[in-house]
KEVO-284287 format. One record per residue (C-alpha): x negated, y negated, z. Coordinates in steps of 0.5 Angstrom, whole numbers, plus 500, padded with zeros to 3 digits. Example, Ala and Ser with C-alpha at 12.3 -4.5 7.8 and 13.67 -1.06 7.14 Angstrom:
BEGIN
{c1=475	c2=509	c3=516} $
{c1=473	c2=502	c3=514} $
# end
This chain:
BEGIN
{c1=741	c2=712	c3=344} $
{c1=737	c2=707	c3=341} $
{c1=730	c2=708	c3=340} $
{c1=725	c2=706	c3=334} $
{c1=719	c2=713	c3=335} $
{c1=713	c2=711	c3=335} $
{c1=714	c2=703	c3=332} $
{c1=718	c2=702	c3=339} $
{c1=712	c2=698	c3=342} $
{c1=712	c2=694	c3=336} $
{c1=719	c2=693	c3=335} $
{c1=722	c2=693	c3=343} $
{c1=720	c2=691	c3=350} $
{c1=713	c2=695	c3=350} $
{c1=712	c2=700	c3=355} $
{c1=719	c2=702	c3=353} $
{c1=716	c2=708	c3=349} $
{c1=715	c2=712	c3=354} $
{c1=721	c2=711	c3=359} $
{c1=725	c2=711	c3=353} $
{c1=722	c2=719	c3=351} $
{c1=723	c2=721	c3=358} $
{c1=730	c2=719	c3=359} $
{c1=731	c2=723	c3=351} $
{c1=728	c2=729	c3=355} $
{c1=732	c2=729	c3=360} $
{c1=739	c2=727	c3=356} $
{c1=736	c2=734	c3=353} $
{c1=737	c2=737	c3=359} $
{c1=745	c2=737	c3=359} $
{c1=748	c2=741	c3=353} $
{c1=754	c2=738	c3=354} $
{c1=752	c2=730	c3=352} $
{c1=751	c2=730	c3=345} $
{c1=745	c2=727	c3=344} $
{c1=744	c2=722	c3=336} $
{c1=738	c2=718	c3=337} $
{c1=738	c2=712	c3=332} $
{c1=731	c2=709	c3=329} $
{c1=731	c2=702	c3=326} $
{c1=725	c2=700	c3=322} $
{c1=723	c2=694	c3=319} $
{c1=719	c2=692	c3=312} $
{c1=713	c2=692	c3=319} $
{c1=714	c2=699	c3=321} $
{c1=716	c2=702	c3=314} $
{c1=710	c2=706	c3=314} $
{c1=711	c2=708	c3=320} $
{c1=717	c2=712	c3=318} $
{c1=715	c2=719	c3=316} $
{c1=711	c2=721	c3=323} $
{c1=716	c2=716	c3=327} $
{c1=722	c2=722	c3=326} $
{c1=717	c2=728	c3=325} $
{c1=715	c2=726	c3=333} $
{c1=723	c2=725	c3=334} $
{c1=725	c2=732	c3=331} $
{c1=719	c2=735	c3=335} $
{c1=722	c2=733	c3=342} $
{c1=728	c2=736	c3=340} $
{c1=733	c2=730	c3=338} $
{c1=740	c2=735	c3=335} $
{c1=741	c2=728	c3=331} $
{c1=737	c2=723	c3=328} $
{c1=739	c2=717	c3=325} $
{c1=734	c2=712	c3=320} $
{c1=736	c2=706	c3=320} $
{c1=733	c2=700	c3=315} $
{c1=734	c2=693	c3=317} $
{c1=734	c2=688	c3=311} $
{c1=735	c2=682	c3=317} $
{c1=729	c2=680	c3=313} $
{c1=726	c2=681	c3=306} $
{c1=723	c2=687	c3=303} $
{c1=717	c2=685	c3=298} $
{c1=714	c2=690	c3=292} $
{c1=709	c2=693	c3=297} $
{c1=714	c2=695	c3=302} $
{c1=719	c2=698	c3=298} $
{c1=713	c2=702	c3=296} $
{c1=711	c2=704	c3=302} $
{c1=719	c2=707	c3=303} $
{c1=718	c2=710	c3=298} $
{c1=712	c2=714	c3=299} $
{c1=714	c2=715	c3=307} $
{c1=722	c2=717	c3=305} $
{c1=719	c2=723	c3=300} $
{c1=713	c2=725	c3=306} $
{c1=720	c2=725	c3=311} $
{c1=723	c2=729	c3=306} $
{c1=718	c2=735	c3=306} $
{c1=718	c2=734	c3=314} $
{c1=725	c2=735	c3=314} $
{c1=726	c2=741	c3=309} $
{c1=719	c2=745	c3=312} $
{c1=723	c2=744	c3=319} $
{c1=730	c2=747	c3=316} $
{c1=726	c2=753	c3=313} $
{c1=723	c2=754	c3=320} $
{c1=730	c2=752	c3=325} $
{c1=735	c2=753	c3=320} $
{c1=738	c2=746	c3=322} $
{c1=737	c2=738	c3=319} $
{c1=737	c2=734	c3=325} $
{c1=736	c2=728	c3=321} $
{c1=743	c2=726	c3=319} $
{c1=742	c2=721	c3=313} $
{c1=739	c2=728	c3=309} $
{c1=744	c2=732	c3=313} $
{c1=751	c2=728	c3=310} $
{c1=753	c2=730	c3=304} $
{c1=759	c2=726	c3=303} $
{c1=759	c2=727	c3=295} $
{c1=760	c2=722	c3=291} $
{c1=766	c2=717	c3=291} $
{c1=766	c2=708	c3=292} $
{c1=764	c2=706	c3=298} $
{c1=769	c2=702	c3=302} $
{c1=769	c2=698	c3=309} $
{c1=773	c2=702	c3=314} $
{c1=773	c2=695	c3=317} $
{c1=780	c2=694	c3=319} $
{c1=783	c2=700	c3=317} $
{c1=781	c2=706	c3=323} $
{c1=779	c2=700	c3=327} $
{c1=780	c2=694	c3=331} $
{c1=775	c2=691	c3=336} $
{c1=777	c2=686	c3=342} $
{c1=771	c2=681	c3=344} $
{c1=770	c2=679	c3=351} $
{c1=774	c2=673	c3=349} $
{c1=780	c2=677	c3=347} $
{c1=779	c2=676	c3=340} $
{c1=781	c2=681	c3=335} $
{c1=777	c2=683	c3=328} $
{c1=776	c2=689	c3=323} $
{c1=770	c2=692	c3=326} $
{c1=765	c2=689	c3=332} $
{c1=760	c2=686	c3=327} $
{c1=764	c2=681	c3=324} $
{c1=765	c2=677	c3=331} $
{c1=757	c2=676	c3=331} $
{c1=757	c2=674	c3=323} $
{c1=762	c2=669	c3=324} $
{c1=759	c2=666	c3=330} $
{c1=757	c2=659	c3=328} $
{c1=762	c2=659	c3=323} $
{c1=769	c2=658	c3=326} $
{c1=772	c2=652	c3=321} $
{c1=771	c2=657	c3=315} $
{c1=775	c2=660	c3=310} $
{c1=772	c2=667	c3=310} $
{c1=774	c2=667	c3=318} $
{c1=781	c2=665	c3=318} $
{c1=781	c2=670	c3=313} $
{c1=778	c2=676	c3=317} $
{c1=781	c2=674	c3=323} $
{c1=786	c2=678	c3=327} $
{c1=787	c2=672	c3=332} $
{c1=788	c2=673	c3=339} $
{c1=789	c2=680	c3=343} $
{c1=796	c2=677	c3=346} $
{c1=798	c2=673	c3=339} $
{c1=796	c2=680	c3=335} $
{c1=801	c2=684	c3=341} $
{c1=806	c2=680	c3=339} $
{c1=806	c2=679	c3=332} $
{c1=802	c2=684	c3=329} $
{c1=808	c2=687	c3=324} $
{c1=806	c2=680	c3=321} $
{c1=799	c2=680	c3=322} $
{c1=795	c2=686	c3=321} $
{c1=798	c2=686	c3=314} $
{c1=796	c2=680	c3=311} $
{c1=789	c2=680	c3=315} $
{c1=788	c2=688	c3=313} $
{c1=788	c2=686	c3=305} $
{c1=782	c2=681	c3=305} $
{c1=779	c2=687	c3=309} $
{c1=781	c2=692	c3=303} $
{c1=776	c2=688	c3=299} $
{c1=770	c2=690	c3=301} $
{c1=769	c2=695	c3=297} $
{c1=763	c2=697	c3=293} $
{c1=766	c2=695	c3=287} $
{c1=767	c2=689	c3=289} $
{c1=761	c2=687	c3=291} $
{c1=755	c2=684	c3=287} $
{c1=748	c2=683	c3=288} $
{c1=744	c2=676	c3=284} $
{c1=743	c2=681	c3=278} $
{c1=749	c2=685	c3=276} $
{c1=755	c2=687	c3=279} $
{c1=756	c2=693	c3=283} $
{c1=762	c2=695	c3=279} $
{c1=756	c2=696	c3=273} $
{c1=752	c2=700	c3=277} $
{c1=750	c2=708	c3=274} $
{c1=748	c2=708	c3=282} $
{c1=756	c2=706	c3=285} $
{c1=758	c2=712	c3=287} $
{c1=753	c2=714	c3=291} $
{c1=751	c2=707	c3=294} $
{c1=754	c2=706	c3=301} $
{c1=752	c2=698	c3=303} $
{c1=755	c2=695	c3=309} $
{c1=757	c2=688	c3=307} $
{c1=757	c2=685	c3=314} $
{c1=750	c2=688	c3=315} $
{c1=748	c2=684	c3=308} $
{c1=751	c2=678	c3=310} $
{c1=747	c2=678	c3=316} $
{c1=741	c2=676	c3=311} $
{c1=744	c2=670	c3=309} $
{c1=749	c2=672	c3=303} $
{c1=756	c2=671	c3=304} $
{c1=760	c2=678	c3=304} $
{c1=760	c2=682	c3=298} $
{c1=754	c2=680	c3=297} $
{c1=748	c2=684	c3=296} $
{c1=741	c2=682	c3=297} $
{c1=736	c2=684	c3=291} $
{c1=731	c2=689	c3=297} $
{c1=738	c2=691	c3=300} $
{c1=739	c2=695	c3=292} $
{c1=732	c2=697	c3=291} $
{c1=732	c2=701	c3=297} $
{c1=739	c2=705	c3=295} $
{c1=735	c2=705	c3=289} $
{c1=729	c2=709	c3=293} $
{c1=734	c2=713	c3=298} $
{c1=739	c2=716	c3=293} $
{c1=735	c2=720	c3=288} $
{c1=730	c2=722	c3=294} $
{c1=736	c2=725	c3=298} $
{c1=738	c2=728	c3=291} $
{c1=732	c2=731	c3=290} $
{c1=733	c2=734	c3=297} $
{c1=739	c2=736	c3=297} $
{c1=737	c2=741	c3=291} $
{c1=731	c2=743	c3=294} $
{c1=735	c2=746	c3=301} $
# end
Protein backbone atom coordinates (compact mmCIF):
# COMPACT_ATOMS: atom_id res chain seq x y z
CA UNK A 1 0.00 0.00 0.00
CA UNK A 2 1.02 3.42 -0.98
CA UNK A 3 1.00 5.81 1.89
CA UNK A 4 3.24 8.73 2.42
CA UNK A 5 2.38 9.19 6.73
CA UNK A 6 2.24 12.14 7.59
CA UNK A 7 3.30 14.22 4.32
CA UNK A 8 -0.12 12.33 2.96
CA UNK A 9 -2.35 15.33 2.80
CA UNK A 10 0.47 17.31 1.43
CA UNK A 11 1.60 15.11 -1.31
CA UNK A 12 -2.15 13.09 -2.31
CA UNK A 13 -5.72 13.57 -2.47
CA UNK A 14 -6.20 15.54 1.15
CA UNK A 15 -8.39 13.58 3.45
CA UNK A 16 -6.88 10.73 2.10
CA UNK A 17 -4.59 10.22 5.45
CA UNK A 18 -7.19 9.14 7.66
CA UNK A 19 -9.15 6.74 5.19
CA UNK A 20 -5.74 5.52 4.27
CA UNK A 21 -4.85 4.89 8.20
CA UNK A 22 -8.12 3.11 8.64
CA UNK A 23 -7.86 0.59 5.91
CA UNK A 24 -3.67 0.00 7.44
CA UNK A 25 -5.73 -1.09 10.50
CA UNK A 26 -7.82 -3.11 9.23
CA UNK A 27 -5.50 -4.89 6.65
CA UNK A 28 -3.52 -5.75 10.24
CA UNK A 29 -6.48 -7.45 11.26
CA UNK A 30 -5.83 -10.35 8.86
CA UNK A 31 -2.57 -12.54 9.59
CA UNK A 32 -2.52 -14.04 6.51
CA UNK A 33 -2.05 -10.55 4.04
CA UNK A 34 1.43 -9.65 4.13
CA UNK A 35 1.20 -6.16 4.56
CA UNK A 36 4.38 -3.36 3.04
CA UNK A 37 3.52 -0.02 3.42
CA UNK A 38 5.76 2.32 0.81
CA UNK A 39 6.30 6.00 1.90
CA UNK A 40 7.53 8.25 -1.15
CA UNK A 41 9.04 11.58 -0.19
CA UNK A 42 10.04 14.75 -2.07
CA UNK A 43 12.59 17.49 -1.30
CA UNK A 44 9.00 19.06 0.12
CA UNK A 45 8.48 16.41 2.54
CA UNK A 46 12.08 15.43 3.70
CA UNK A 47 11.66 16.89 6.75
CA UNK A 48 9.01 15.03 7.43
CA UNK A 49 10.50 11.78 7.23
CA UNK A 50 11.80 10.68 10.69
CA UNK A 51 8.19 11.14 12.27
CA UNK A 52 6.58 9.97 9.10
CA UNK A 53 7.97 6.14 9.78
CA UNK A 54 7.92 6.60 13.46
CA UNK A 55 4.08 7.01 13.14
CA UNK A 56 3.83 3.96 10.48
CA UNK A 57 5.83 1.61 12.85
CA UNK A 58 3.53 2.85 15.74
CA UNK A 59 0.54 1.41 13.69
CA UNK A 60 1.99 -1.88 13.57
CA UNK A 61 2.99 -1.90 9.70
CA UNK A 62 5.30 -5.31 9.51
CA UNK A 63 7.29 -3.58 6.29
CA UNK A 64 7.93 -0.21 5.51
CA UNK A 65 9.50 0.84 2.78
CA UNK A 66 11.11 4.91 2.36
CA UNK A 67 10.92 5.66 -1.00
CA UNK A 68 12.79 9.31 -2.36
CA UNK A 69 11.50 10.66 -5.37
CA UNK A 70 14.30 12.48 -7.39
CA UNK A 71 11.42 13.43 -10.02
CA UNK A 72 12.47 16.92 -9.35
CA UNK A 73 15.97 18.24 -7.91
CA UNK A 74 17.10 18.07 -4.70
CA UNK A 75 18.98 21.57 -3.28
CA UNK A 76 21.94 21.81 -0.84
CA UNK A 77 19.36 22.57 1.89
CA UNK A 78 17.27 19.41 1.05
CA UNK A 79 19.75 17.15 1.17
CA UNK A 80 20.74 18.43 4.67
CA UNK A 81 17.66 18.14 5.70
CA UNK A 82 17.76 14.10 4.59
CA UNK A 83 20.73 13.70 6.19
CA UNK A 84 19.58 15.05 9.71
CA UNK A 85 16.17 13.10 9.28
CA UNK A 86 17.96 9.69 8.05
CA UNK A 87 20.36 9.86 11.13
CA UNK A 88 16.78 10.54 13.57
CA UNK A 89 15.18 7.58 11.84
CA UNK A 90 17.81 5.54 12.09
CA UNK A 91 18.04 6.00 16.31
CA UNK A 92 14.09 5.38 15.86
CA UNK A 93 14.56 2.40 14.26
CA UNK A 94 17.34 0.89 16.33
CA UNK A 95 15.27 1.95 19.74
CA UNK A 96 12.39 0.09 18.41
CA UNK A 97 14.66 -3.40 17.38
CA UNK A 98 16.23 -3.17 21.02
CA UNK A 99 12.22 -2.96 22.40
CA UNK A 100 10.54 -5.62 19.72
CA UNK A 101 13.41 -7.19 18.42
CA UNK A 102 12.35 -6.71 14.60
CA UNK A 103 13.18 -3.95 11.86
CA UNK A 104 9.93 -2.87 10.06
CA UNK A 105 11.78 -0.33 7.94
CA UNK A 106 13.36 -2.76 5.07
CA UNK A 107 15.67 -0.14 3.66
CA UNK A 108 17.81 -0.90 7.36
CA UNK A 109 16.38 -4.38 7.50
CA UNK A 110 18.05 -5.51 3.62
CA UNK A 111 21.42 -6.39 3.84
CA UNK A 112 22.38 -7.35 0.52
CA UNK A 113 26.01 -6.97 0.87
CA UNK A 114 28.25 -5.57 -1.51
CA UNK A 115 28.09 -6.33 -5.13
CA UNK A 116 27.44 -3.88 -8.53
CA UNK A 117 24.33 -3.34 -8.84
CA UNK A 118 22.29 -4.47 -12.25
CA UNK A 119 18.89 -3.66 -13.74
CA UNK A 120 16.56 -7.06 -13.40
CA UNK A 121 14.77 -5.58 -16.24
CA UNK A 122 14.51 -8.29 -18.58
CA UNK A 123 15.84 -10.69 -16.96
CA UNK A 124 13.39 -12.09 -14.17
CA UNK A 125 11.03 -10.11 -15.81
CA UNK A 126 8.57 -8.95 -18.68
CA UNK A 127 5.60 -6.80 -18.36
CA UNK A 128 2.69 -6.83 -20.98
CA UNK A 129 1.10 -3.09 -21.72
CA UNK A 130 -2.67 -2.93 -22.10
CA UNK A 131 -1.84 -2.61 -25.62
CA UNK A 132 -0.19 -5.95 -25.68
CA UNK A 133 3.37 -4.57 -25.82
CA UNK A 134 6.33 -6.16 -24.27
CA UNK A 135 9.20 -4.61 -22.35
CA UNK A 136 11.76 -5.39 -19.62
CA UNK A 137 10.00 -4.21 -16.60
CA UNK A 138 6.73 -2.18 -16.31
CA UNK A 139 8.60 1.43 -15.82
CA UNK A 140 10.26 1.55 -19.22
CA UNK A 141 6.57 1.89 -21.11
CA UNK A 142 5.94 5.11 -19.25
CA UNK A 143 9.83 6.43 -20.10
CA UNK A 144 9.35 5.71 -23.52
CA UNK A 145 6.03 7.43 -23.99
CA UNK A 146 6.21 10.31 -26.39
CA UNK A 147 9.39 8.62 -27.54
CA UNK A 148 8.45 5.87 -29.94
CA UNK A 149 11.01 6.89 -33.31
CA UNK A 150 14.01 6.98 -30.96
CA UNK A 151 16.90 4.66 -31.00
CA UNK A 152 17.09 3.65 -27.15
CA UNK A 153 12.97 2.46 -27.88
CA UNK A 154 13.50 0.02 -30.77
CA UNK A 155 16.54 -0.90 -28.36
CA UNK A 156 14.41 -1.86 -25.22
CA UNK A 157 11.34 -2.78 -27.12
CA UNK A 158 10.09 -6.43 -27.09
CA UNK A 159 7.84 -5.67 -29.97
CA UNK A 160 4.00 -6.75 -29.72
CA UNK A 161 2.73 -9.74 -27.28
CA UNK A 162 1.86 -11.93 -30.61
CA UNK A 163 5.15 -11.23 -32.64
CA UNK A 164 7.21 -11.89 -29.27
CA UNK A 165 4.96 -15.38 -28.85
CA UNK A 166 6.27 -16.29 -32.28
CA UNK A 167 9.51 -15.11 -32.26
CA UNK A 168 10.89 -14.73 -29.24
CA UNK A 169 13.77 -17.51 -29.94
CA UNK A 170 14.99 -14.61 -31.94
CA UNK A 171 13.83 -11.78 -29.96
CA UNK A 172 14.50 -11.89 -26.51
CA UNK A 173 18.06 -12.33 -26.84
CA UNK A 174 18.96 -9.38 -28.80
CA UNK A 175 16.56 -7.24 -27.13
CA UNK A 176 17.82 -8.63 -23.49
CA UNK A 177 21.82 -7.39 -24.10
CA UNK A 178 20.76 -3.84 -24.19
CA UNK A 179 19.15 -4.40 -21.00
CA UNK A 180 22.21 -6.03 -19.68
CA UNK A 181 23.89 -2.71 -19.96
CA UNK A 182 22.22 -1.11 -17.36
CA UNK A 183 24.26 -1.79 -14.61
CA UNK A 184 26.04 0.48 -12.16
CA UNK A 185 29.32 0.25 -13.85
CA UNK A 186 27.99 1.42 -16.75
CA UNK A 187 26.46 4.21 -15.45
CA UNK A 188 27.75 8.01 -15.08
CA UNK A 189 26.51 10.83 -13.60
CA UNK A 190 27.81 14.96 -15.00
CA UNK A 191 30.98 14.63 -12.67
CA UNK A 192 32.37 11.01 -13.09
CA UNK A 193 31.86 7.80 -14.00
CA UNK A 194 29.92 5.53 -11.75
CA UNK A 195 32.64 2.46 -12.68
CA UNK A 196 35.32 5.30 -10.36
CA UNK A 197 33.29 5.36 -7.48
CA UNK A 198 34.58 4.31 -3.91
CA UNK A 199 30.58 3.87 -3.22
CA UNK A 200 29.96 1.45 -6.63
CA UNK A 201 29.54 -1.66 -4.54
CA UNK A 202 27.04 -0.32 -2.21
CA UNK A 203 25.27 1.87 -4.65
CA UNK A 204 21.99 0.67 -6.18
CA UNK A 205 20.24 3.32 -8.68
CA UNK A 206 17.23 2.42 -11.08
CA UNK A 207 18.27 3.92 -14.29
CA UNK A 208 14.41 4.33 -15.47
CA UNK A 209 13.47 6.17 -12.31
CA UNK A 210 16.84 8.37 -13.14
CA UNK A 211 15.60 8.66 -16.54
CA UNK A 212 12.22 10.05 -15.16
CA UNK A 213 14.16 13.34 -14.21
CA UNK A 214 15.19 14.02 -17.79
CA UNK A 215 18.55 12.26 -18.14
CA UNK A 216 19.00 9.52 -20.96
CA UNK A 217 19.25 5.94 -18.97
CA UNK A 218 22.62 5.56 -17.42
CA UNK A 219 22.50 8.68 -16.40
CA UNK A 220 22.47 9.63 -13.38
CA UNK A 221 21.63 13.17 -11.81
CA UNK A 222 24.23 14.83 -9.48
CA UNK A 223 21.17 14.95 -6.25
CA UNK A 224 20.33 11.37 -7.28
CA UNK A 225 24.40 10.45 -6.06
CA UNK A 226 24.58 12.88 -3.34
CA UNK A 227 21.57 10.96 -1.75
CA UNK A 228 23.35 7.25 -2.18
CA UNK A 229 25.98 9.58 -0.46
CA UNK A 230 24.08 10.26 2.49
CA UNK A 231 22.04 6.97 2.81
CA UNK A 232 25.21 4.51 2.32
CA UNK A 233 27.09 5.35 5.30
CA UNK A 234 24.05 6.08 7.74
CA UNK A 235 22.98 2.57 7.01
CA UNK A 236 26.34 1.15 7.74
CA UNK A 237 26.52 2.94 10.72
CA UNK A 238 23.24 1.25 11.59
CA UNK A 239 23.85 -1.99 10.74
CA UNK A 240 27.34 -1.91 13.12
CA UNK A 241 25.07 -0.75 15.84
CA UNK A 242 22.39 -3.60 15.82
Amino acid sequence: MSFDGLAQDFQRKRGTFKKVVSCIQELLNYPEIELEVNSVFTPQTVSQISESIKFIMGLGVPNIRLSLSILEPWDPSSLRKLQNELIKLSKIVLDHHRKDGNIPLLNFRDDLGKGIFSCAAGKDRLAVTPEGKIWGCHLFPDYFEGKEDSPEYQKFYFGSLDNFIKNHKDIYPQISSNYAQLSMENFSTPRMSCFLCKNLENCAICPVNAGFSGVPLGKIPLYACEIQKIKIPIKEKFRSEL
